[in-house]
C-alpha positions in Angstrom: -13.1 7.9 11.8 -13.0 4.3 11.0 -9.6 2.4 11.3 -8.8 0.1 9.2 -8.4 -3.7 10.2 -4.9 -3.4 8.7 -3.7 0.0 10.5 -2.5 -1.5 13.1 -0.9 -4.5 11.1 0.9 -2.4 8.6 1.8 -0.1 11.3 3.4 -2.9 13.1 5.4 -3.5 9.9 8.3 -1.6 10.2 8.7 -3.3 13.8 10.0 -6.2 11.6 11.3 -4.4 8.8 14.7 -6.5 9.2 13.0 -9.9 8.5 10.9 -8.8 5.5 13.7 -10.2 3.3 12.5 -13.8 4.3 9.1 -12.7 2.2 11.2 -12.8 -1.0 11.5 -16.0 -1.1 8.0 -16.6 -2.5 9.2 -15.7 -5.7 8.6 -17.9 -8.5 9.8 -17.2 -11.7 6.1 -17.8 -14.4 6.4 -16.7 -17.7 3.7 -13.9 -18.6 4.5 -13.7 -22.5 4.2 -11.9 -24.5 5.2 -9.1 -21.1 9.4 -10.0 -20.0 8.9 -11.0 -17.0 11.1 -10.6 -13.9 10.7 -12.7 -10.8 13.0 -10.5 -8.6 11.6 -7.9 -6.3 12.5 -4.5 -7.8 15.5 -2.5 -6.6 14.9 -0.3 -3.7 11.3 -1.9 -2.3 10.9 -4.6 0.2 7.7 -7.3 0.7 5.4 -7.3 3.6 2.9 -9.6 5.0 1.6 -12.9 5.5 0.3 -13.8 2.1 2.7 -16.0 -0.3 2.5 -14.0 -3.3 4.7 -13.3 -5.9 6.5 -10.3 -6.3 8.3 -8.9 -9.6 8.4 -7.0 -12.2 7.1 -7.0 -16.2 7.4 -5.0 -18.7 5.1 -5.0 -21.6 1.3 -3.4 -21.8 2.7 -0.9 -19.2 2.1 2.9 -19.8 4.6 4.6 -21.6 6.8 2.1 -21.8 8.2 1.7 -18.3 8.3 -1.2 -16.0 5.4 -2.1 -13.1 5.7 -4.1 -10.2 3.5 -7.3 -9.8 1.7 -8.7 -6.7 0.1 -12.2 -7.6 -1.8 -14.3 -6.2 -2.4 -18.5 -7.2 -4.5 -19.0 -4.3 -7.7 -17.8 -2.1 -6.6 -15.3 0.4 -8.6 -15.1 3.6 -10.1 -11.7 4.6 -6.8 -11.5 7.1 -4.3 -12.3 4.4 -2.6 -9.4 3.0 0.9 -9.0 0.4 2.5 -5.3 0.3 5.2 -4.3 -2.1 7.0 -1.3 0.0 9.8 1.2 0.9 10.6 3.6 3.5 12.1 6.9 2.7 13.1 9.8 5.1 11.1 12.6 5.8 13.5 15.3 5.6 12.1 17.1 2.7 8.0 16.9 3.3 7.9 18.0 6.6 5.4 20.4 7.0 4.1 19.5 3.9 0.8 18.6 2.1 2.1 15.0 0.4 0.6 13.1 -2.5 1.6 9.3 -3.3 0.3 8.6 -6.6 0.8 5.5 -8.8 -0.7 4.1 -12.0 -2.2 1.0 -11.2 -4.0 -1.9 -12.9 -5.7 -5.4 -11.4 -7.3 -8.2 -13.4 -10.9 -8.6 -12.8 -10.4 -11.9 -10.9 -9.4 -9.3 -8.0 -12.1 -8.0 -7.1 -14.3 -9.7 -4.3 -10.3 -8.7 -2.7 -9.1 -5.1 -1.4 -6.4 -3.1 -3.4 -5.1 -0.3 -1.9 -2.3 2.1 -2.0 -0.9 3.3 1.8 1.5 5.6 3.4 2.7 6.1 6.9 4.2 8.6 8.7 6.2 8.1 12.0 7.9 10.2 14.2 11.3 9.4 15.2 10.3 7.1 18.4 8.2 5.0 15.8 5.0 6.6 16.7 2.8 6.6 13.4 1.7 10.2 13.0 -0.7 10.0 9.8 -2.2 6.8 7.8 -3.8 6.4 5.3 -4.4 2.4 3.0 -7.8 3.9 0.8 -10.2 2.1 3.7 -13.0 4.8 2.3 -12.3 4.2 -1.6 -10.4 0.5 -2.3 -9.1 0.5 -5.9 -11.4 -0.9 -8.4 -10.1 -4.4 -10.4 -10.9 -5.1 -14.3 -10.9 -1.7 -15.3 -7.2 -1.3 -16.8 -4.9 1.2 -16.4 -5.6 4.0 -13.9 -3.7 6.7 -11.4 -4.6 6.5 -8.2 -3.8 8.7 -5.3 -3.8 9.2 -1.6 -2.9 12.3 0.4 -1.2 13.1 4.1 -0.2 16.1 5.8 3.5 14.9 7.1 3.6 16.8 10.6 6.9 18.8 11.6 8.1 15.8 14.2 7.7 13.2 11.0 10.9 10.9 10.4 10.1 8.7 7.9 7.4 8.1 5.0 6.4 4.4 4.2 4.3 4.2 1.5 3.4 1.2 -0.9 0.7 -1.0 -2.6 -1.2 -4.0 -1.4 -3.7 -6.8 -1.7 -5.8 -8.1 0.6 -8.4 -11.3 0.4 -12.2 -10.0 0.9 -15.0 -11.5 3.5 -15.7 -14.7 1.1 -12.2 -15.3 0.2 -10.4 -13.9 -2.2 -9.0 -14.7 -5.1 -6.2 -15.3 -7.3 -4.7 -12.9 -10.3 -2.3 -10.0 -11.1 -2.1 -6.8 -9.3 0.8 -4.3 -11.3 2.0 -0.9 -10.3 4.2 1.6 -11.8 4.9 5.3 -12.1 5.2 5.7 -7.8 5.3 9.6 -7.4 5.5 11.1 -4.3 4.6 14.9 -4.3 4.4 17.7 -2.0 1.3 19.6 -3.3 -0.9 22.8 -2.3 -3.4 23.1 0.3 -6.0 22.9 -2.2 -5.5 19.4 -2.6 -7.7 18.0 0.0 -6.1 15.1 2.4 -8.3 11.5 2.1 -7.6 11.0 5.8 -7.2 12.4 9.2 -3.5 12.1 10.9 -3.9 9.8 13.8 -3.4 12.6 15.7 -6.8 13.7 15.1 -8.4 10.8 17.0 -10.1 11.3 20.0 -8.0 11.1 23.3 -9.9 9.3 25.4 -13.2 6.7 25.0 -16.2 8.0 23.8 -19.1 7.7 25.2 -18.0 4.5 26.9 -21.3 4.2 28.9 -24.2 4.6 26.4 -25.8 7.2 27.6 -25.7 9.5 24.8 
């Protein structure tokens, strides 16, 4: 299985969950009319890091009439530069359960040499991160308007807490400057017919392959 650069980043987020409020401060309040814009980061959700986007919310052009969230960007972002809009939630009621984090999600074609993703994480109550999973195999496509999007874990019995969450990432060349808007979060505990889009960490192998060449 392929990790992700940003596994181990975004798994090393909750380390400094306590300082994230410090990444609000890169809110600046520009006027999207004719959407009412709101350059707060919405209730309940928290930013993550080290890219100085904008966070907030709009509402206007958004499916059924709610509210999204907005990640934006007014610069290049290096291929290590990365913005998440996310919230951590306890695991009590998916344990042991096939979950599904869904969201309808929309990115303005000026995104896309960068990465979009949605994530989850699951860790166990020592921190450990049990399952991951931030679309490496399937980054969501920019330019092409409203769309749901959705990523699926199995939460393991020992699970404590479920972080989940969207972000944006700059691409090899640099990347790029624009709107990224979410809304309709749902996360679902589904059937074993739904099929997971990655393996729990768990599933790694426990020790170097093959270390020597000589297979």
């Amino acid at each position: 299985m392929r990790i992700s650069p940003l596994i181990l980043v975004i798994a090393a987020l909750f380390i400094g969950e306590a300082g994230m409020a410090a990444a609000q401060g890169n809110v600046n309040n520009h006027p999207t009319s004719p959407n009412d814009w709101n350059a707060e980061v919405p209730k309940g959700w928290s930013t993550g890091g080290n890219a100085p986007l904008d966070y907030g919310s709009l509402y206007g052009g958004v499916p059924d009439g709610k509210r999204a969230a907005v990640l934006r960007s007014h610069h290049r972002l290096a291929e290590n530069e990365f913005g998440t809009l996310m919230q951590t939630i306890s695991a009590d009621a998916y344990r042991g359960k096939r979950v599904r984090l869904s969201a309808m999600v929309s990115a303005e074609k000026s995104l896309s040499k960068g990465r979009i993703a949605l994530w989850m994480r699951v860790n166990d109550a020592t921190g450990r991160v049990t399952a991951f999973d931030d679309m490496q195999t399937g980054s969501i496509a920019a330019g092409t308007g409203w769309l749901r999007q959705e990523i699926v874990l199995d939460v393991p019995d020992q699970a404590a807490s479920i972080t989940f969450g969207i972000l944006l990432a700059g691409g090899e060349d640099g990347c790029c400057w624009g709107r990224l808007a979410a809304s309709d979060f749902r996360l679902q505990a589904v059937g074993g017919d739904v099929a997971t889009t990655a393996d729990t960490l768990a599933s790694m192998p426990q020790a170097p392959v093959n270390p020597d060449f000589s297979e």
